[in-house]
C-alpha positions, -999 to +999 in steps of 0.1 A: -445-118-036-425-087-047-396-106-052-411-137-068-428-109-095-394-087-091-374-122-109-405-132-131-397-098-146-359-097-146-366-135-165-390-121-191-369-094-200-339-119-206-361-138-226-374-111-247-335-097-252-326-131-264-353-129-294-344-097-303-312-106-306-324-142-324-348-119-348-318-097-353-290-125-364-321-141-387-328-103-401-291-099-412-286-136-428-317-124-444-304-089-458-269-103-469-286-140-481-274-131-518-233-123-505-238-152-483-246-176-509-220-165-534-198-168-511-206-203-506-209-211-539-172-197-549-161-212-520-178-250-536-162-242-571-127-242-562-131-268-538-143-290-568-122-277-591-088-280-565-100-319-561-101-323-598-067-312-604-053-331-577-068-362-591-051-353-627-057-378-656-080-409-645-060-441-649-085-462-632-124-465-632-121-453-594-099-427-606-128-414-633-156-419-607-136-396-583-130-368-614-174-372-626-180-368-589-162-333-585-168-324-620-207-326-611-199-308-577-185-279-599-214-280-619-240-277-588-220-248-578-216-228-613-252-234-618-264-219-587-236-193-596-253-182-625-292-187-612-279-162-583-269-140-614-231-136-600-220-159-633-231-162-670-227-189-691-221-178-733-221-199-760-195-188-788-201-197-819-164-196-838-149-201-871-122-219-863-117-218-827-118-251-811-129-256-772-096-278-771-075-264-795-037-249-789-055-210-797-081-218-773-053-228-742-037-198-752-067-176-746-070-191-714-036-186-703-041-148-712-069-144-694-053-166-660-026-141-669-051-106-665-069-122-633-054-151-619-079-154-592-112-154-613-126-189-620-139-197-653-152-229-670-143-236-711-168-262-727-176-277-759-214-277-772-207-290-807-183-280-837-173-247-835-194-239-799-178-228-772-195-226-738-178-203-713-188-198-678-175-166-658-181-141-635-207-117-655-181-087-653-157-109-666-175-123-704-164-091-721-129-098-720-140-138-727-156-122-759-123-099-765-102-129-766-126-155-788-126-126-811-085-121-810-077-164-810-109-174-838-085-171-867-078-190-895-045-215-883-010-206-892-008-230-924+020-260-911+034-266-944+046-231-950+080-218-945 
């Protein structure tokens, strides 16, 4: 009988070490939840952003289905990006500062230049609005660079 209670015991105690440690692992994906999903999140938007490159300019209709299907990937992951609060989505109003123009590529070749690893998103929301989509610390130097490429264009038929 002392035995049978002896490994009764020895089994609890098991038992009970195993949920702490359960409680424990649970406790910590709990604390770091927020790291954890930006992580994941990052992790999603260059995926998405890697397969739309790879896929380059749609020639086919399979070709455009492939580049809507990881272009609305990236979104899922931006958006959670920026309900988590890690991004942050402006809307520039310019002068003359086109989402596609040449000034505009050069912008973002400046700023790929001063942090090559930060991700960012360019879009157009109508003439003369520009929707950028960053890392929060990084919209100031989005704003720097709106306000140093929104100027009037070199007139072509001079010189």
């Amino acid at each position: 009988m002392k035995k049978l209670l002896s490994d009764l015991g020895r089994v609890l105690l098991r038992q009970f070490v195993i949920l702490l440690i359960i409680i424990g692992i649970f406790a910590l994906g709990y604390i770091f939840r927020k790291d954890i999903q930006i992580k994941y999140h990052k992790w999603g938007e260059e995926s998405a952003l890697k397969s739309i490159r790879k896929c380059g300019t749609p020639s086919t209709e399979k070709d455009f289905n492939q580049i809507q299907k990881y272009s609305q990937k990236l979104q899922r992951h931006q958006n959670a990006l920026i309900e988590i609060g890690y991004h942050e989505e402006r809307i520039f109003e310019t002068k003359y500062l086109g989402a596609f123009s040449p000034e505009m590529h050069k912008a973002a070749e400046e700023y790929s230049e001063r942090y090559p690893e930060s991700m960012y998103s360019i879009g157009e929301r109508g003439e003369h609005k520009i929707a950028i989509t960053c890392p929060k610390d990084m919209m100031p130097t989005w704003e720097e660079l709106i306000e140093k490429y929104d100027v009037l264009p070199d007139d072509p038929n001079k010189g």
